[in-house]
N, C-alpha and C positions, 0 to 999 in steps of 0.2 A: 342135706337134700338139694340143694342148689348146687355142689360140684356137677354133676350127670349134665347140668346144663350148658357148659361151656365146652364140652368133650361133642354133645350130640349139635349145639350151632354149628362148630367146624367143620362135622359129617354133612351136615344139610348145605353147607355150603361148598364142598367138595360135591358133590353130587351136582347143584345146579350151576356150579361152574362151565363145564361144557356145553350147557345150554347157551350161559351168558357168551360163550365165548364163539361159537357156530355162527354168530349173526356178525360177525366182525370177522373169523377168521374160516371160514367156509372152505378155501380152497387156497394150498400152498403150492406152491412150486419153486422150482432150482433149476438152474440153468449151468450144464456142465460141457467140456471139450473131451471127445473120447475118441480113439480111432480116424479120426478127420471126418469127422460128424460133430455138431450139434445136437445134443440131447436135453429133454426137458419134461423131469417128471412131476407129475402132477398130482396130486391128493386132495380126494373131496372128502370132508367129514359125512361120516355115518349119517344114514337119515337123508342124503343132500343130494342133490347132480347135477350135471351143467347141461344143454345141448350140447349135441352132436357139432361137428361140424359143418355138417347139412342135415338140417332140421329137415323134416318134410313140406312144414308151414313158411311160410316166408317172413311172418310177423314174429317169429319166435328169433334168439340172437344169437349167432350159431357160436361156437367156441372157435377162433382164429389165435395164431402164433403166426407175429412178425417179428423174423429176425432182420437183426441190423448190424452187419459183421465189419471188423476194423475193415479202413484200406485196404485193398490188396488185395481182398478176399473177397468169394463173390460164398450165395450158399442158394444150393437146389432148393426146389420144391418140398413144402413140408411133407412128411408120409404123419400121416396122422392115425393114431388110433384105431382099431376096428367096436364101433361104439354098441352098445348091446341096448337092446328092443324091449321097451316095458309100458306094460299098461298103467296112465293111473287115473285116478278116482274123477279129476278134471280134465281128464284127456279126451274124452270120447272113447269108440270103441277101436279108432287107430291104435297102434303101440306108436310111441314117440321112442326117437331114436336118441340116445343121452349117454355120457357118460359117468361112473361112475367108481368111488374105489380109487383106484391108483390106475393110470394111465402113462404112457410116456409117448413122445413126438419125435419124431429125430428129421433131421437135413443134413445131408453132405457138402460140407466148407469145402473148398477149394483156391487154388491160390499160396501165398504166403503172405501175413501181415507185415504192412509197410513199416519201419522203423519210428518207435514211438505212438503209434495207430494207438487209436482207445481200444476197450475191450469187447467183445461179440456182446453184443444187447439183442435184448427180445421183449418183444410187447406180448401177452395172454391176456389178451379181453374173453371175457366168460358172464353169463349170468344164473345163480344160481337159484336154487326152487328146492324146497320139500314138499311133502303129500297136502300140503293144503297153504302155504305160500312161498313167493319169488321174493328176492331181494335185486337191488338196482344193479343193470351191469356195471363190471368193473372192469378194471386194464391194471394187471400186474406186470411191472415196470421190472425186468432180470437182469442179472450183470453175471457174465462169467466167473468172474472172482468171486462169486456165493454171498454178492451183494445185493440183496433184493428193497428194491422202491415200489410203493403201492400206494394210486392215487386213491383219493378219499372214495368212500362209497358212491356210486351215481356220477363222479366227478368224471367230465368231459375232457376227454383229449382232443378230439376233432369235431369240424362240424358236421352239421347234420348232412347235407350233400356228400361232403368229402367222406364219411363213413358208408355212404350207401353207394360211391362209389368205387372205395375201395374194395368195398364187398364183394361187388359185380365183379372184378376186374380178377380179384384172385380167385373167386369160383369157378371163372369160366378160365383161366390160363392163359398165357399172353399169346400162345402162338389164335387163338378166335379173337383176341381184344385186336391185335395188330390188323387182324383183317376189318375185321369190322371200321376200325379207326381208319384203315384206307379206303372201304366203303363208304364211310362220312366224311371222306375228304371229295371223292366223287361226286357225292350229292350236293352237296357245299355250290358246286357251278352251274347250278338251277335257283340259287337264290336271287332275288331283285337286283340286290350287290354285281354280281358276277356276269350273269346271262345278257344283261345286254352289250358290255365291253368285251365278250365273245366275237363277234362280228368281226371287229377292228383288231382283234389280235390273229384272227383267222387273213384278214386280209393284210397284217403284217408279215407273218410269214410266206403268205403267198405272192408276195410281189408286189401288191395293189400298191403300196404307201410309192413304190421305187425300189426298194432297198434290194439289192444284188446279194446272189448267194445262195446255200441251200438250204430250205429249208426249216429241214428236221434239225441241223445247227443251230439254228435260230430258238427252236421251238427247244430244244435241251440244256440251251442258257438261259431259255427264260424258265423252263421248272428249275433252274439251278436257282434262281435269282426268288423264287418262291420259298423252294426249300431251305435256303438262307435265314429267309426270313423268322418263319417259323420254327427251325430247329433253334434258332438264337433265342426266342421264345419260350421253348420248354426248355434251354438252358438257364435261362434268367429266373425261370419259376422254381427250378430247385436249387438255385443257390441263394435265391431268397426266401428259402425257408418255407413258413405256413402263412407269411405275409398274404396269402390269396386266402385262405384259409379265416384269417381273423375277419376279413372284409365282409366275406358270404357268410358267418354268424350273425349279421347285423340286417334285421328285417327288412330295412329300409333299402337294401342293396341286392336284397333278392326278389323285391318287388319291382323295380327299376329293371333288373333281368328278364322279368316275364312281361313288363309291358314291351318292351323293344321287342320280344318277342312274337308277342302279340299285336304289336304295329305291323312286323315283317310279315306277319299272315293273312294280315286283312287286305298287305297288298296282293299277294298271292292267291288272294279268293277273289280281287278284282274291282275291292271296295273302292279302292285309290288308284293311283300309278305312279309308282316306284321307278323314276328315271334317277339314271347317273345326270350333274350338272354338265352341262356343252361346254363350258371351259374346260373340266378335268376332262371332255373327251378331247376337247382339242389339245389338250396339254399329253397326254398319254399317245397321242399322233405322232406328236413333235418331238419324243422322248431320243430321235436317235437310228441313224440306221446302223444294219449289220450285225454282230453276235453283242454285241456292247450294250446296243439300245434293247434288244431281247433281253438283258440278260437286270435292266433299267428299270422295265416292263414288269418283272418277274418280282424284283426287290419291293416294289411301291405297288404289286396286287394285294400285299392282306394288309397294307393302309387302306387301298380304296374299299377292300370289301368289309374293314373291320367291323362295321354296323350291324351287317347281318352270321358274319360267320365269329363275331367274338364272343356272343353268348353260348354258344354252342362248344367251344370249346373251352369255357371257364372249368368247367367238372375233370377234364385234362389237367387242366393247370393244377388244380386243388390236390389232384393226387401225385403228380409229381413235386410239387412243394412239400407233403406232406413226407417223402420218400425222401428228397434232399439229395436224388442222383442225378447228374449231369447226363449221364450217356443215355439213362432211360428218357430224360427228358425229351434228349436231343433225337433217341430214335422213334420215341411216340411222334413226335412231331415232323419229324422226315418223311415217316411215313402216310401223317395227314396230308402234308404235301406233296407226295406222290402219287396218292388217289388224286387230289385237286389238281394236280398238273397232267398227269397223264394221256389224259385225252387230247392237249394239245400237242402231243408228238404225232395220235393218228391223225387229228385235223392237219396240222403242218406236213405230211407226207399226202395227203391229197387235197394239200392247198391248190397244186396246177391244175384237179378236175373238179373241185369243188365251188362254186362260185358265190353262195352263200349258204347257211345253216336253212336247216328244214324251215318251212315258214311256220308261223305261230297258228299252226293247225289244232283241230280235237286234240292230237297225240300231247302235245304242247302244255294247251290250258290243261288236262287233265293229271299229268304231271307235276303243273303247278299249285294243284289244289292239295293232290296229296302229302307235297312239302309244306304246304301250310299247316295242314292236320301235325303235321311232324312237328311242327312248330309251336302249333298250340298244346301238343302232347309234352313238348322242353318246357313251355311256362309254366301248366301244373306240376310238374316234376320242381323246379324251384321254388313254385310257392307250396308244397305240399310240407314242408318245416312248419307255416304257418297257419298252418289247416287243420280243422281234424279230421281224423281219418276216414269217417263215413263222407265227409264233404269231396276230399282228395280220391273215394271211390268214383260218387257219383259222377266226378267232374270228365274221369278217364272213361266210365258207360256213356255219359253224353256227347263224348267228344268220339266214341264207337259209333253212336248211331248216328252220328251227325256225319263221319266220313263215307259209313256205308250210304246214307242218304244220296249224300250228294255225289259222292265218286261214282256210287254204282246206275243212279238215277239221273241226276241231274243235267250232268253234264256232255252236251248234246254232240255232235258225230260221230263217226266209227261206223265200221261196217254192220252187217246185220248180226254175223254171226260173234265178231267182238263188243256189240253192245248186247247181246243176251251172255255172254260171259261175265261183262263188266258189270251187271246188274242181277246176274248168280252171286258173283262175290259180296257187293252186293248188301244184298238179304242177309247171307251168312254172316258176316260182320256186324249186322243188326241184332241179328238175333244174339250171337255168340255174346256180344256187348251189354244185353237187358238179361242176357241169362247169367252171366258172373254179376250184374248188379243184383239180380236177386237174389242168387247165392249167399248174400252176406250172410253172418251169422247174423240173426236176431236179437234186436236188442231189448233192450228192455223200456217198459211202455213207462216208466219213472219218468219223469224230468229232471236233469241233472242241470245243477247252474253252477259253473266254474266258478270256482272257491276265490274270493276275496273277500278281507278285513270289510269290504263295504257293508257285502251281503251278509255277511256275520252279523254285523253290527245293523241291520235291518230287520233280519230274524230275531234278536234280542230285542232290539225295541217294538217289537209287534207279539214279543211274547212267545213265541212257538218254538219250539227244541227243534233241534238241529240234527240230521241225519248226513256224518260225513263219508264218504267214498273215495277212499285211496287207491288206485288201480295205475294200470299201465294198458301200453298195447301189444306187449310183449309178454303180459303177465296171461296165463294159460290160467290157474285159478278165478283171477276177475272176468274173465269171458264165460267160464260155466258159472259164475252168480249171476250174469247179464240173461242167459241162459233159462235158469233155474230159480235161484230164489226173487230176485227183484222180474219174475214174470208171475210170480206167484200172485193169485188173486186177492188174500188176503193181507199180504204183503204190501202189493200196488195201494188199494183202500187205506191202508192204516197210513202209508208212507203220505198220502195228501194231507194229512195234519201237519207235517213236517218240511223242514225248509232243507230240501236236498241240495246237496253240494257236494262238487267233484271235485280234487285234487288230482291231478293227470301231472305222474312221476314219469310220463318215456320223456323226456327232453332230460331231465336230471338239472336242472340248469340253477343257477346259485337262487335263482328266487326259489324255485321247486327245493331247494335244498334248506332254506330259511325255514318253508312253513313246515319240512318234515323236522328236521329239528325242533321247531317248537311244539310240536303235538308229538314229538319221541315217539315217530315211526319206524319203525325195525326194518319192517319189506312192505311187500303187496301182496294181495289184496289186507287193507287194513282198515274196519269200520268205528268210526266214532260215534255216539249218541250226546247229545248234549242236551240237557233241559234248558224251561225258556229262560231260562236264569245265564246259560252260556258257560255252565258248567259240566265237566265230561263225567257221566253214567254211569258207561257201558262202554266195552271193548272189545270188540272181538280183531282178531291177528289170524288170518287163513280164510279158506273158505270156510261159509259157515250153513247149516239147513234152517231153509224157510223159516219153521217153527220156532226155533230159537231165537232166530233175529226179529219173530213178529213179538215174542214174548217178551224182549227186551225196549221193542218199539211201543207195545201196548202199556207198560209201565209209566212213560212220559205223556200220555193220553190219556184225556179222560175216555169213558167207552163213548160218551156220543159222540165222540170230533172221530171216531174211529172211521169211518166210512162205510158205507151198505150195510 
């Protein structure tokens, strides 16, 4: 009677295999050379799917392939998949765009590998999801040779800036990055740094100092003597690697960013004044005449401006370190400097009729404010790693109505029919601003208290079980429970007997990786119950409906600590 038993374990255990095995092995891929392309097919286990490559949502994590080809070889643009459209139960009534099944990617190589060159690598970052939960993104690590590396689950290759933006960078395609990147090199000569040693470089080329000669000669050695500078800069950043990269993981160093940030705005709204010292201006006089001293002038501008244009361009750096190419380094950054120099080829061409820059009129200060906004819109962006997300909203709505205020309002000249313009725009930007703040999704009227052994060990000693929430920001299931059950009414009621606590998995970061590990969290959304005892309940893995979760909550309650 007992043979039948060891024949039926094996069966049940063949069966729940690929369960076990879906949470670790979700999505394979291979990386192969075919035709002079690049190829990379991909397979999601049944049940499973990853985003698209452009989600609809921005919070969701799209599916990107970077390839990294030997020497010699450069490789086009990925052509990615044509992703198929599905409704699901956490989605809302949008279809989310995902893929699913078996998928392939291709790029066309180019070139020939240099002798001894490693072999074509590709990075596959993906996160995957079923009908009721997401697991932590991941970065599948490919080697030509059918050698495949895969970082641990959640486990972080880059940091949080340098991932958001490389994002950007490859969504929109280099030929809008390159403009844009010459565009902020433009606006760069309106910072406190810059604008006033304008003057004196305008009266360099124009004769004023002495110096003999033409020019626009002048004024082309000194962006020579700019671009120098700078392209040596994005050269150094990719051949040292992610060394920018490890810095700006460290909170301390991305707090330091947004203050300097924030210093350079307060002079630009007029709180202080931001002078250059009267030695470096007399020292920058005395640099030299002729194409030589232009050229002096040009080397030792992003020393004097480093203050204010070097947080601006750390997010540059981060992505070209993290790339490890020279030529891309060196033409990101050519081309900052040619936005930032540019304008002194037209000033130097009508250095002979020009006698000094516009005066510091309405046009001027209101210019200036806007750079500020700009400014204080880069410090949240750097401390937004540090932030949570509802905070990192509101800060971007208040920093909308505070520019429409004051750009559109405040800031006093201009004609009649340019300040009814400037006070259209305006309004719009107010409004535009309070209405993406309310848009958020809703959240839930709970109080969530970010998870620490403290608070743990507070709720045990006061007795009361424990309600844990394991979520992300990316996780599409924990936002329809934000949604749906924890807005539930009897839900909210019963949950104030209990000591809520959130585990927030988007960072993935080795502490986030300790406390999953030791509660053997699989994905997200993942809810724990604990009595006052500090012992685990109750388990639920996915989304789950109201009623079940109140029945599971009402167990660790008596019915009068229930609520209403």
């Amino acid at each position: 009677m007992r043979r039948p038993i060891v024949p039926g374990l094996l069966a049940a255990l063949v069966l729940l295999a690929p369960g076990a095995r879906a949470a670790e092995e979700v999505v394979t891929a291979t990386l192969t050379v075919a035709d002079g392309q690049a190829v990379v097919e991909v397979t999601v286990a049944p049940g499973w799917h990853v985003n698209a490559h452009d989600p609809r949502d921005d919070f969701l994590v799209p599916t990107t392939l970077t390839l990294l080809p030997p020497d010699g070889m450069r490789a086009s643009e990925v052509v990615y998949a044509e992703p198929v459209e599905r409704r699901l139960a956490f989605g809302g009534d949008r279809p989310l765009r995902l893929y699913a099944g078996h998928v392939r990617f291709t790029a066309r190589l180019e070139g020939t590998p240099a002798a001894g060159a490693a072999p074509l690598r590709a990075a596959l970052r993906y996160q995957a999801c079923n009908d009721s939960r997401c697991l932590p993104p991941r970065t599948l690590e490919l080697v030509a040779r059918g050698e495949r590396l895969s970082s641990p689950a959640g486990a972080l290759t880059t940091g949080p800036v340098e991932t958001r933006v490389r994002d950007w960078i490859e969504g929109s395609g280099y030929a809008l990055t390159f403009l844009w990147v010459a565009l902020l090199g433009l606006a760069l000569n309106l910072t406190p740094c810059v604008y006033p040693l304008i003057s004196v470089t305008v009266a360099f080329f124009g004769g004023a100092t002495g110096a003999a000669g033409r020019p626009v000669v002048r004024a082309l050695a000194y962006v020579l003597g700019i671009c120098l500078t700078f392209s040596g800069l994005g050269v150094a950043a990719a051949l040292t690697g992610s060394m920018f990269g490890a810095a700006l993981q460290r909170p301390a160093v991305l707090a330091a960013i947004a203050l300097v940030l924030i210093v350079l705005a307060a002079s630009n709204l007029g709180l202080y004044s931001f002078r250059v010292p009267a030695p470096l201006m007399r020292r920058v006089g005395r640099v030299g005449e002729g194409v030589l001293g232009a050229f002096f002038m040009g080397l030792t501008m992003g020393i004097v401006a480093a203050p204010c244009i070097g947080p601006i361009v750390v997010a540059l750096l981060l992505f070209v370190g993290a790339r490890q190419s020279a030529a891309l380094g060196f033409a990101l950054f050519f081309t900052l400097a040619l936005g930032m120099g540019a304008p002194y080829v037209g000033l130097a061409a009508a250095a002979g009729r020009l006698r000094r820059l516009p005066r510091a009129g309405a046009w001027l200060e209101w210019v200036e404010r806007a750079f500020a906004f700009l400014l204080l819109g880069l410090a949240v962006y750097f401390l937004a790693p540090l932030l949570r997300p509802g905070t990192v909203r509101a800060a971007y709505a208040f920093l909308g109505v505070a520019a429409g205020i004051v750009l559109g309002f405040l800031t006093p000249g201009g004609r009649r029919t340019a300040r009814w313009s400037r006070q259209l725009a305006g309004l719009v930007l107010v409004v535009v601003s309070l209405g993406w703040l309310i848009s958020a999704d809703a959240g839930s009227p709970i109080t969530w208290v970010p998870f620490s052994e403290a608070a743990l060990a507070r709720a045990t000693a006061a007795g009361r079980p424990v309600l844990i929430d394991v979520g992300a920001d990316w996780c599409l299931p924990c936002r329809e429970m934000e949604r749906t059950t924890f807005r539930d009414p009897a839900v909210v009621r019963t949950a104030a007997a209990f000591a809520t606590l959130k585990i927030d998995a988007t960072a993935g970061d080795e502490r986030v990786q300790a406390i999953l590990e030791r509660f053997n969290v699989p994905g997200v959304p993942t809810y724990l119950l604990l009595d006052a005892s500090g012992r685990e309940r109750r388990r639920f893995v996915g989304a789950v409906a109201a009623q079940d979760m109140l029945g599971a909550m009402r167990e660790l309650v008596p019915a009068e600590a229930r609520g209403g």
